[in-house]
C-alpha positions in Angstrom: 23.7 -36.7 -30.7 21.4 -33.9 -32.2 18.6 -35.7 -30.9 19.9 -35.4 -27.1 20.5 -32.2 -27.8 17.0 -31.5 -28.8 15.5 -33.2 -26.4 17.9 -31.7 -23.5 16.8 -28.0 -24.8 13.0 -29.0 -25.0 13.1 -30.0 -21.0 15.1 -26.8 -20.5 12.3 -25.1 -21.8 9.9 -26.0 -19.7 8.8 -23.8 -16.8 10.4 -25.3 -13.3 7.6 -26.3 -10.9 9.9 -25.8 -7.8 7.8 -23.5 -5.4 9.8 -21.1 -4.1 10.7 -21.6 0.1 7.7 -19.1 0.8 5.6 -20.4 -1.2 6.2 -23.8 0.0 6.9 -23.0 4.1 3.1 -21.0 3.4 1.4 -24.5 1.8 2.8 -26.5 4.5 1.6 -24.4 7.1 -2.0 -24.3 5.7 -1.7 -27.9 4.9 -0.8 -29.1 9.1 -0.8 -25.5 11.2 -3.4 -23.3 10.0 -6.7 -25.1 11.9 -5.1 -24.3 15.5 -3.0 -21.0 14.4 -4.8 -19.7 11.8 -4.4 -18.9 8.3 -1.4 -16.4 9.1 -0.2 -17.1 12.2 -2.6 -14.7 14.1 -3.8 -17.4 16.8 -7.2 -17.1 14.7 -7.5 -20.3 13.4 -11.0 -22.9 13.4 -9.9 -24.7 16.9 -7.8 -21.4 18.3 -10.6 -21.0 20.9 -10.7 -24.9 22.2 -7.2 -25.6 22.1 -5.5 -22.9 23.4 -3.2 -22.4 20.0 -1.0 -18.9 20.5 -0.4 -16.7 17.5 2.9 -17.4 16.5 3.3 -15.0 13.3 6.8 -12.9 14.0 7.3 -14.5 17.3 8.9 -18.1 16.6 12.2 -18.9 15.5 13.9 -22.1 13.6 16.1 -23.2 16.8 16.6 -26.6 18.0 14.3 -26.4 20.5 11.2 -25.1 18.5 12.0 -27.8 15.5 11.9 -30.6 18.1 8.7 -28.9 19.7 7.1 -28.9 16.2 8.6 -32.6 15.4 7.5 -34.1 19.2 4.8 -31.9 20.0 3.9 -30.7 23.4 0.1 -30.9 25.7 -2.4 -30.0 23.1 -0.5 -29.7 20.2 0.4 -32.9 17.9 3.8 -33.4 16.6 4.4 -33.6 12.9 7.6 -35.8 12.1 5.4 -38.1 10.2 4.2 -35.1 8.3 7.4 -32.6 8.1 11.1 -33.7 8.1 13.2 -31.3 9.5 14.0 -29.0 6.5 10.2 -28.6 6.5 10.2 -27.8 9.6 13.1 -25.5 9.3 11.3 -23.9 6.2 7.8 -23.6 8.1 9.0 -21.7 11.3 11.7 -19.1 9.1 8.5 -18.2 7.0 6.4 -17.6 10.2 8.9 -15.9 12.1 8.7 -13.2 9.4 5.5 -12.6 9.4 4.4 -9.4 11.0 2.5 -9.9 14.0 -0.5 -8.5 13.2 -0.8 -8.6 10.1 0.4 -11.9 9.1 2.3 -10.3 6.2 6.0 -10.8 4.9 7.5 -7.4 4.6 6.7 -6.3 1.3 3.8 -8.0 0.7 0.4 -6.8 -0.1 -2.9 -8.1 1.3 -5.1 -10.2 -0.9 -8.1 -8.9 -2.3 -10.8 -10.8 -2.1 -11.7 -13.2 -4.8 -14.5 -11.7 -7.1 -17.4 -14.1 -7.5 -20.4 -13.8 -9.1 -22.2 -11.0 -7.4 -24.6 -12.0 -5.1 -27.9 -13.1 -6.7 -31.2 -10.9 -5.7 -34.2 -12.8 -4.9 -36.8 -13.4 -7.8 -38.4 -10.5 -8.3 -42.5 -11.2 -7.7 -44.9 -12.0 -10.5 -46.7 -8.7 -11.7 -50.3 -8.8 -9.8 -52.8 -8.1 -12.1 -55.1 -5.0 -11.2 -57.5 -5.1 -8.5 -60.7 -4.1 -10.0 -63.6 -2.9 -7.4 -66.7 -5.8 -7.3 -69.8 -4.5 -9.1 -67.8 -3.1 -12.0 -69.3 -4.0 -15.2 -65.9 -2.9 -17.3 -64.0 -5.1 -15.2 -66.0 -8.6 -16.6 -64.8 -10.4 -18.9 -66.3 -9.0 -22.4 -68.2 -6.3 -20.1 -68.2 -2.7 -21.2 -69.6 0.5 -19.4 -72.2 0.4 -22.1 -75.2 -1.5 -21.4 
């Protein structure tokens, strides 16, 4: 009995690695929505351009229509039911259609600053030259001197 009880406070313990719905609606989305609608929603995404793919941050909503759009798919765009159930789907368009429009934002929530790398390397700086020494000059030799 102890030992159950142990065992049942040691996995109580342990942090939960449940993503919370924003989380989780912003993975999927980057995971199956972000190459045509960009990162955010902004209609900046990799194949934006080609496809056609609106900006859909603060504009969609999580109504019948727009799940089974998402699920079916429509002209250019694929439909995900293999990849997203409907809860998924559900999550995915709530989270978009709370972005801000332009800035692809949830309210409250601060841009991301920029990873910091390594700074950019600067080219090799250039061997020293040695000195020029005018032709003719007797201190310039090897072993010469100005005395003679």
């Amino acid at each position: 009995m102890l030992l159950v009880l142990v065992a049942g406070l040691a996995l109580a313990a342990k942090p939960s690695k449940i993503k919370d719905p924003d989380t989780w609606a912003a993975d999927l989305w980057a995971a199956n929505c972000r190459h045509c609608h960009g990162p955010r929603g902004l209609g900046d995404g990799a194949l934006t351009g080609a496809l056609g793919a609106p900006a859909l941050a603060g504009v969609v909503r999580d109504d019948d229509a727009t799940v089974a759009l998402v699920q079916d798919g429509r002209g250019t765009m694929p439909g995900f039911r293999e990849l997203l159930n409907r809860g998924d789907t559900i999550r995915v368009l709530d989270w978009m259609g709370r972005l801000d429009p332009e800035t692809g934002l949830l309210p409250g929530e601060k841009p991301k600053q920029p990873a910091e790398g390594p700074a950019t390397p600067r080219p090799p700086e250039a061997p020293p030259r040695p000195p020029t020494v005018p032709a003719g000059d007797p201190a310039a030799a090897p072993g010469g001197s100005e005395e003679g």
